[in-house]
C-alpha positions as CSV (number, residue, x, y, z in Angstrom):
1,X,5.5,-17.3,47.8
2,X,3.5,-15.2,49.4
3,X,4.2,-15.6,53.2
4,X,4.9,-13.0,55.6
5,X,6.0,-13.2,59.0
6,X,6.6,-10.4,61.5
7,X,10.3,-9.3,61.2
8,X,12.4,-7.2,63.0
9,X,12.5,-4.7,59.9
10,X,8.7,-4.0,59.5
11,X,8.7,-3.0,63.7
12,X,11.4,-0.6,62.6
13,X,9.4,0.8,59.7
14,X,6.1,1.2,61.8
15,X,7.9,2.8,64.5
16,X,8.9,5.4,61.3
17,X,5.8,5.6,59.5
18,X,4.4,6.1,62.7
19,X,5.4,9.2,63.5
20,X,3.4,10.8,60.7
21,X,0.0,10.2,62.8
22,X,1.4,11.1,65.9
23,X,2.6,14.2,64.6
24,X,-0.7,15.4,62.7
25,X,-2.5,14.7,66.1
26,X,0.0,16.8,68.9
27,X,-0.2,19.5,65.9
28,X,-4.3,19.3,66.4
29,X,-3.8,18.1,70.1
30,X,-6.4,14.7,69.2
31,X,-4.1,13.1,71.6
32,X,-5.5,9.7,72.2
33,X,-6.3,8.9,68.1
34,X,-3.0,9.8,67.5
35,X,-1.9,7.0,70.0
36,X,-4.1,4.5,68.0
37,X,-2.4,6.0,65.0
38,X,0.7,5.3,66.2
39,X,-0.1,2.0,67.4
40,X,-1.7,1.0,64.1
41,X,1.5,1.7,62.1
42,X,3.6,0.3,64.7
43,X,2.0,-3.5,64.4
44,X,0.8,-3.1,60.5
45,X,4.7,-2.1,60.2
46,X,5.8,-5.0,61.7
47,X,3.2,-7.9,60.5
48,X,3.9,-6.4,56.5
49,X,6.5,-3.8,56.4
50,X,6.2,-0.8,53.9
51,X,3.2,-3.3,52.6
52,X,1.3,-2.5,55.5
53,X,3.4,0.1,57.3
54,X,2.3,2.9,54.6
55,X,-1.3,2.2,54.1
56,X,-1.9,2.3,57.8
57,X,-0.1,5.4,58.0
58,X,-2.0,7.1,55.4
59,X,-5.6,5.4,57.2
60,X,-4.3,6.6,60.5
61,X,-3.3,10.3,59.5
62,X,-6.6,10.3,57.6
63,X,-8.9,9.4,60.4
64,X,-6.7,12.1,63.3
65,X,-7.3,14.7,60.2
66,X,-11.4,14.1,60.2
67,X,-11.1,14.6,64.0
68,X,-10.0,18.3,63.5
69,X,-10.7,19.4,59.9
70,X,-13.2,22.0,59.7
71,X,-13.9,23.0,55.8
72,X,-13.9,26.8,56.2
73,X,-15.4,27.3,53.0
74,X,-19.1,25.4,54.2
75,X,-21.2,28.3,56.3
76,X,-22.6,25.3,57.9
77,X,-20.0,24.2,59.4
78,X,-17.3,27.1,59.6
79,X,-20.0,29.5,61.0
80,X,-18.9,31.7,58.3
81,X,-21.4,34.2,56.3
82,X,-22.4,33.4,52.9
83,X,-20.7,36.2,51.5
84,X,-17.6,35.5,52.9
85,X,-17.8,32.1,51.3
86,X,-15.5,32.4,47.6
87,X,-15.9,28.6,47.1
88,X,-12.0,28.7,46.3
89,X,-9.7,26.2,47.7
90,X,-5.8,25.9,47.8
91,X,-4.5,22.3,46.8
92,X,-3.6,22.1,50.4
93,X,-7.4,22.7,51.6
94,X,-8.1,20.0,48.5
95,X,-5.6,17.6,50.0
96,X,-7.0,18.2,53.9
97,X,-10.7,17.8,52.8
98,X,-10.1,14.5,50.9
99,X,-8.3,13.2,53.8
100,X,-10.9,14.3,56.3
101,X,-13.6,12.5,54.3
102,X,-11.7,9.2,53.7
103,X,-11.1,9.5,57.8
104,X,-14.7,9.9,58.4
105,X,-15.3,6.8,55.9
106,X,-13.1,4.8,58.2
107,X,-15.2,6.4,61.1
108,X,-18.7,5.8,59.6
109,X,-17.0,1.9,59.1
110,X,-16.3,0.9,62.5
111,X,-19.2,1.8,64.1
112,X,-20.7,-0.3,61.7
113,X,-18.5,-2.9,62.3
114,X,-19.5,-2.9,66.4
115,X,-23.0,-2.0,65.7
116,X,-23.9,-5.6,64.1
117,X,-22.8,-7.5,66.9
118,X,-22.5,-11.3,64.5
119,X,-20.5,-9.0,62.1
120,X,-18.6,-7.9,64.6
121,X,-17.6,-11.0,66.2
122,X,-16.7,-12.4,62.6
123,X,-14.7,-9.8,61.7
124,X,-12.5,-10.3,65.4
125,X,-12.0,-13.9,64.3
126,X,-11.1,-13.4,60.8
127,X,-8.3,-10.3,62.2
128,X,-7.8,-13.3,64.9
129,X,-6.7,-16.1,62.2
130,X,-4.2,-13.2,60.6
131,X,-2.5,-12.3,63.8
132,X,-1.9,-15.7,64.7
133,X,-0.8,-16.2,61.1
134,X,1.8,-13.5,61.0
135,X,3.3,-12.7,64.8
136,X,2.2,-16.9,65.8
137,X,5.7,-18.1,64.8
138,X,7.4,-15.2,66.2
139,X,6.2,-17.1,70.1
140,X,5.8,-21.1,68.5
141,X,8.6,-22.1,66.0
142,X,7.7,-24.5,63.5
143,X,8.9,-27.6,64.7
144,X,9.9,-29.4,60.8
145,X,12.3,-32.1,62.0
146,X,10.9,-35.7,63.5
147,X,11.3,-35.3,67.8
148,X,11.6,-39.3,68.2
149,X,13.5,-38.9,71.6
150,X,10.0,-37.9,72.7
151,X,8.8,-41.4,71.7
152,X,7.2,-42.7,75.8
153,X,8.1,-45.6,77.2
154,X,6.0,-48.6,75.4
155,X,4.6,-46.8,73.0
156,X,4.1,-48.0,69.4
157,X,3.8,-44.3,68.0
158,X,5.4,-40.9,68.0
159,X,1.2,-39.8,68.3
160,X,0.4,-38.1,71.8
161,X,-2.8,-36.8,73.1
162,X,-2.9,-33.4,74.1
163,X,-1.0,-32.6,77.5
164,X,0.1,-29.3,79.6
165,X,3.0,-28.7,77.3
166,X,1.9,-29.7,74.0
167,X,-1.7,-28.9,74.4
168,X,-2.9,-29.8,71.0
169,X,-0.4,-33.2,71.0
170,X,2.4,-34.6,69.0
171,X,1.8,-36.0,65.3
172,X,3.3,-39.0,63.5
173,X,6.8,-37.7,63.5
174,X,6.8,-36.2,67.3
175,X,6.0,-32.7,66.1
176,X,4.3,-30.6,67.9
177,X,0.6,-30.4,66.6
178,X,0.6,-26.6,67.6
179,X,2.9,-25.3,66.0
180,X,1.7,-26.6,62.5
181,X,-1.5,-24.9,63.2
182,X,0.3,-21.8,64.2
183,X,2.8,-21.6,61.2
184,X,0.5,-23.7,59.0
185,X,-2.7,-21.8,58.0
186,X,-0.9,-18.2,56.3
187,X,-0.6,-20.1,52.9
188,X,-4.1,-21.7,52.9
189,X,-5.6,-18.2,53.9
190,X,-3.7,-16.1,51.5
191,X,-4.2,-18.5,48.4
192,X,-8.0,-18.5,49.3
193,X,-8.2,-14.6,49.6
194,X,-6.0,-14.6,46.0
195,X,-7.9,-16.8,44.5
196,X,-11.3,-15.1,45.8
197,X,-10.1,-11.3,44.9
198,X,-9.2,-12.2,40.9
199,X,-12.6,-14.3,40.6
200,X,-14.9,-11.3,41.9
201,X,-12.9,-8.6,40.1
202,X,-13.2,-10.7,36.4
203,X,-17.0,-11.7,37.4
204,X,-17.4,-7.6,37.8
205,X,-15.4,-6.9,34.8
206,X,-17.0,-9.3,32.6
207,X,-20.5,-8.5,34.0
208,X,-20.5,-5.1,33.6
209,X,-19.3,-5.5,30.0
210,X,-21.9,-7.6,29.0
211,X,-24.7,-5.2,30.4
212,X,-23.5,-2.6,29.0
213,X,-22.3,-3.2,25.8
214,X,-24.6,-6.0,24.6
215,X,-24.3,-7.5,21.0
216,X,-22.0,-9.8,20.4
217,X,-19.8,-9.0,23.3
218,X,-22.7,-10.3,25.5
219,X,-23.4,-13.4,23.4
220,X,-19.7,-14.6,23.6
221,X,-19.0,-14.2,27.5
222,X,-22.5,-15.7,28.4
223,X,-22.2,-18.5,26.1
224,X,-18.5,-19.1,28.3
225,X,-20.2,-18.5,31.4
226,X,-22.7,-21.0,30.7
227,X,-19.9,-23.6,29.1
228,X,-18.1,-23.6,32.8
229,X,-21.4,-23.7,34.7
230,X,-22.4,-27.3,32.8
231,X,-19.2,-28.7,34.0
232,X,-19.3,-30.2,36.9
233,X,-16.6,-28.4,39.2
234,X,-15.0,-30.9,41.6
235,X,-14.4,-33.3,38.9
236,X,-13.1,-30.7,36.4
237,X,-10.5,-29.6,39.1
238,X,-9.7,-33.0,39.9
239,X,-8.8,-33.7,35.7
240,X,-7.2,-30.0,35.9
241,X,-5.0,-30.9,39.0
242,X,-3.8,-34.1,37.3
243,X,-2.7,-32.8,33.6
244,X,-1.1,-29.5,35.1
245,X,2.0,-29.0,37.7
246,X,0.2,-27.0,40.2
247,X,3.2,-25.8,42.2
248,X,2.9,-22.5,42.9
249,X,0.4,-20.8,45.3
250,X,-0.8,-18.0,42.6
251,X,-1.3,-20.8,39.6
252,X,-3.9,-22.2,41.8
253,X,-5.2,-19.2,43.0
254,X,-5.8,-18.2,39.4
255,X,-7.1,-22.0,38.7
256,X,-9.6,-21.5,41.2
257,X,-10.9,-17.9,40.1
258,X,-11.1,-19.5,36.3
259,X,-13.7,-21.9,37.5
260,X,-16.0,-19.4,40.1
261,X,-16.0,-16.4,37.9
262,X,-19.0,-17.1,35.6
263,X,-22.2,-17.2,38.3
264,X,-21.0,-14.1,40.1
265,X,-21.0,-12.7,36.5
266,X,-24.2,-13.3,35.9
267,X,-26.1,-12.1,38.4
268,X,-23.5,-8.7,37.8
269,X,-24.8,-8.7,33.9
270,X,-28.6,-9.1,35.0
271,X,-27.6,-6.1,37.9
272,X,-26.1,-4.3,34.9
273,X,-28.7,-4.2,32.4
274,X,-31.5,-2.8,35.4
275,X,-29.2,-0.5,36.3
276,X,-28.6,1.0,32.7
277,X,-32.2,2.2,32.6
278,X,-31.0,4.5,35.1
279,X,-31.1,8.1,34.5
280,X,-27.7,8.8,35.5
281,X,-25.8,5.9,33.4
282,X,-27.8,7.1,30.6
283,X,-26.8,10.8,31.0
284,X,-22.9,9.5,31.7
285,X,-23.6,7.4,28.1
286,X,-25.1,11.0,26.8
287,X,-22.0,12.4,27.7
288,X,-19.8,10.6,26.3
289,X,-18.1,9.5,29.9
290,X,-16.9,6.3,28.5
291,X,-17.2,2.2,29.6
292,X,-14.8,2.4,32.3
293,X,-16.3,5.7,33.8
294,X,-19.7,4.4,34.0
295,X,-18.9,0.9,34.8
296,X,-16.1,2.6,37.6
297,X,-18.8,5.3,38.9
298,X,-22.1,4.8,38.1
299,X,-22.3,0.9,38.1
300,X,-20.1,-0.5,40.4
301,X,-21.2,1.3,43.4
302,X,-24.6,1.0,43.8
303,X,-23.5,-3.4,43.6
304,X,-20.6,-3.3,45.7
305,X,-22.5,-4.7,48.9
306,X,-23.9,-7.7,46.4
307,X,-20.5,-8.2,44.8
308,X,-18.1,-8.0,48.8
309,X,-20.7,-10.5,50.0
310,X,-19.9,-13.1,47.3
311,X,-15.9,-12.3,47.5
312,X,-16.3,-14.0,50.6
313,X,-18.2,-16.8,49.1
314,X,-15.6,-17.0,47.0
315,X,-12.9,-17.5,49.0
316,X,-14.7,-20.3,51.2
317,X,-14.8,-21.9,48.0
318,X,-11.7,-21.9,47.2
319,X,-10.1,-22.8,50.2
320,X,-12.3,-26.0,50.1
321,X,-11.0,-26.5,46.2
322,X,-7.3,-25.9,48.0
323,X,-7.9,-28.1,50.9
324,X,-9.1,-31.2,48.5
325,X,-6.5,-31.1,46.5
326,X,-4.2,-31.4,49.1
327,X,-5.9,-33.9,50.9
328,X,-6.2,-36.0,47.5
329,X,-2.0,-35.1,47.1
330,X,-3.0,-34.0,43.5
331,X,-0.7,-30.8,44.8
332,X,3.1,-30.8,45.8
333,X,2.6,-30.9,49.5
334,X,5.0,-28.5,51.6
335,X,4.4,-28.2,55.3
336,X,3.2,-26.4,57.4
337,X,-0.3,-26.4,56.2
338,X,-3.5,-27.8,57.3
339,X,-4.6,-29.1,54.4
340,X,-1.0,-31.5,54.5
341,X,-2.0,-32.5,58.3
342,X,-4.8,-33.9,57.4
343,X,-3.7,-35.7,54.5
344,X,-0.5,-36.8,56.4
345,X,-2.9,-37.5,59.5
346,X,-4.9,-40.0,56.9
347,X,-1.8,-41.8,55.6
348,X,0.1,-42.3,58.9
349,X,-3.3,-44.0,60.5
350,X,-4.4,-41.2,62.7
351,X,-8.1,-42.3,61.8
352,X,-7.6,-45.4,64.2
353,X,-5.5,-44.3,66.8
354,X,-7.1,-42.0,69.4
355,X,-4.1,-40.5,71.0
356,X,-3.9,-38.9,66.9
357,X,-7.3,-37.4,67.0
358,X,-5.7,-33.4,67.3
359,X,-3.7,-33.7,64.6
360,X,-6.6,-34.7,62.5
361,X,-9.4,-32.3,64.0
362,X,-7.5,-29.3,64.7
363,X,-6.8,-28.6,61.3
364,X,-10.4,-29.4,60.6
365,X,-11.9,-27.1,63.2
366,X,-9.5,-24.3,62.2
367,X,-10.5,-24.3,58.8
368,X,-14.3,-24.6,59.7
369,X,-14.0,-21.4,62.4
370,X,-12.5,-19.7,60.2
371,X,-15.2,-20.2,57.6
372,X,-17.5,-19.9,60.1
373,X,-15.9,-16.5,60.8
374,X,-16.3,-15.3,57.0
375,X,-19.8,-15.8,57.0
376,X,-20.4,-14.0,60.1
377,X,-18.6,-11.0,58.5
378,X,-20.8,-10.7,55.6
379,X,-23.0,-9.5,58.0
380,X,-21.2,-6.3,58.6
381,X,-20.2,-6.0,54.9
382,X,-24.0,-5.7,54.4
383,X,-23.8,-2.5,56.1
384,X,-21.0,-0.9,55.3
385,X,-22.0,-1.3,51.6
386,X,-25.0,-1.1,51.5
387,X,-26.7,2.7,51.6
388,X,-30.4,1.3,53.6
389,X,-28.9,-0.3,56.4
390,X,-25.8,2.5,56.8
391,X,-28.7,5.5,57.0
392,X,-28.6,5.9,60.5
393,X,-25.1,5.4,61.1
């Protein structure tokens, strides 16, 4: 449902969109980011399409504009006298100055990013797992069909260790163990990220009403916060996974934000109600601002480095929920996915033969880098959000 694989199409669409950094820079003559531009649309174009063709565009053309923009309307950086200065911009100067900004955002980010150097390395494996994800099948097929003509001579199994040309072995069917870890982990990842993007933004939602508004409306959505926290989870899941037809990737995705909302929320409603103490929440209330302005612009920024760091929390957890459920075959199984090659490894006896041992702990090791990978990336996230620790950036 929501696989995408590198196409023919999306290369022609980044070699389009493309052109729209490259030309920005040869106008301003910021030659080499306009080649990273260009080379950013070109592979976002072709992993995603428009999907990811257009928002690397507009990120590439943003960051060749910060290169060159000068805002000659600021005596401190134009040079220009203070009477000269009318303070009076076109919408084009409007346009350019956003743009220069947002470019110097995505600046200010990478050198975070390569500053933390545990951050940084997570982040490369992370961006690893999604390239391998989306142009992997493009250089490894998936191999879905049983191989039994590569059955050796006296053996009882299809199972083969790894060799020099399959070098992660063949499974129960003669398969070639790579290529399910290639073509297997988009769906797993994508669910996860889902599942971990709808829990944070209800926990923020729900948080920030209850801290702000209070009453009643605080009473109800703690008392349900509190009713899913008694339950025990696994369990729960387990009963969930049995009454309903879990077939589609964004049901469980949803499933799994349901059930990891409510602590996230809380610790937002606790942020919430020290943070409407503030002076500046209670001069946007004063105003008149409304719920969605203050939660928008005075709340949620000042816990956006709390609330990324539990995202990825969030989707650890529920790409473990995912992965049990597949190996417990309380969800329609569909290959390629590493969740099914371990449950399929388990059922076809690849716990007691050795020469089945990578189709069992490749998944497994994939899923735990990965992990491993998220948590190192919180590091960075730390900084990027977080106004102490980006100072001297």
């Amino acid at each position: 449902m929501f696989a995408t694989v590198a196409s023919p199409t999306g290369f022609i669409i980044g070699l389009i969109v493309g052109f729209v950094p490259l030309g920005v820079a040869i106008y301003y003559r910021k030659w080499l980011a306009g080649i990273s531009g260009y080379i950013a649309c070109v592979l976002s174009g072709f992993a995603c399409g428009l999907l990811g063709g257009i928002p690397m565009m507009l990120m590439a053309t943003a960051v060749v504009i910060s290169y060159a923009y000068v805002n000659r309307q600021d005596p401190f950086t134009s040079l220009a006298k203070l009477e000269e200065v009318n303070f009076k911009e076109t919408n084009r100067e409007f346009f350019m100055r956003q743009m220069a900004e947002f470019g110097s955002s995505l600046r200010a980010t990478a050198r975070m990013l390569l500053r933390n150097k545990s951050g940084f390395i997570g982040f490369l494996g992370v961006m690893f797992f999604i390239i391998v994800s989306v142009f992997g099948p493009l250089f490894v097929p998936y191999e879905g069909q049983p191989q039994f003509s590569r059955r050796q001579p006296g053996a009882t199994s299809l199972f083969q260790g790894p060799s020099p040309q399959f070098p992660l072995g063949l499974d129960w069917q003669g398969r070639s163990v790579l290529s399910h870890i290639v073509n297997g982990g988009q769906t797993l990842i994508i669910t996860s990220v889902l599942a971990g993007l709808m829990a944070t933004a209800l926990a923020v939602l729900l948080g920030s009403m209850a801290g702000l508004l209070g009453g009643i409306v605080d009473q109800i959505l703690s008392a349900i916060s509190n009713f899913i926290l008694t339950m025990p989870q696994t369990p729960l899941l387990l009963v969930l996974a049995g009454l309903l037809t879990l077939n589609s990737n964004f049901v469980l995705a949803l499933l799994f934000a349901a059930l990891n909302w409510p602590s996230l929320m809380r610790a937002i409603r606790a942020q919430v109600l020290s943070l409407r103490e503030r002076d500046y929440v209670e001069a946007a209330r004063a105003l008149d601002l409304g719920t969605w302005h203050i939660i928008s612009r005075e709340v949620f920024p000042n816990m956006i480095s709390y609330i990324a760091v539990n995202m990825i929390f969030s989707i650890r957890a529920a790409m473990y929920n995912l992965v049990l459920l597949v190996i417990l075959g309380l969800v329609p199984l569909k290959e390629p996915d590493w969740g099914i090659m371990i449950y399929m490894g388990r059922q076809q006896g690849a716990l007691f033969n050795p020469n089945a041992s990578a189709m069992l702990m490749a998944p497994i090791i994939a899923i735990a880098v990965f992990q491993l990978c998220l948590v190192l990336f919180t590091r960075s996230l730390e900084e990027i959000f977080n106004p102490r620790l980006r100072s001297n950036v």
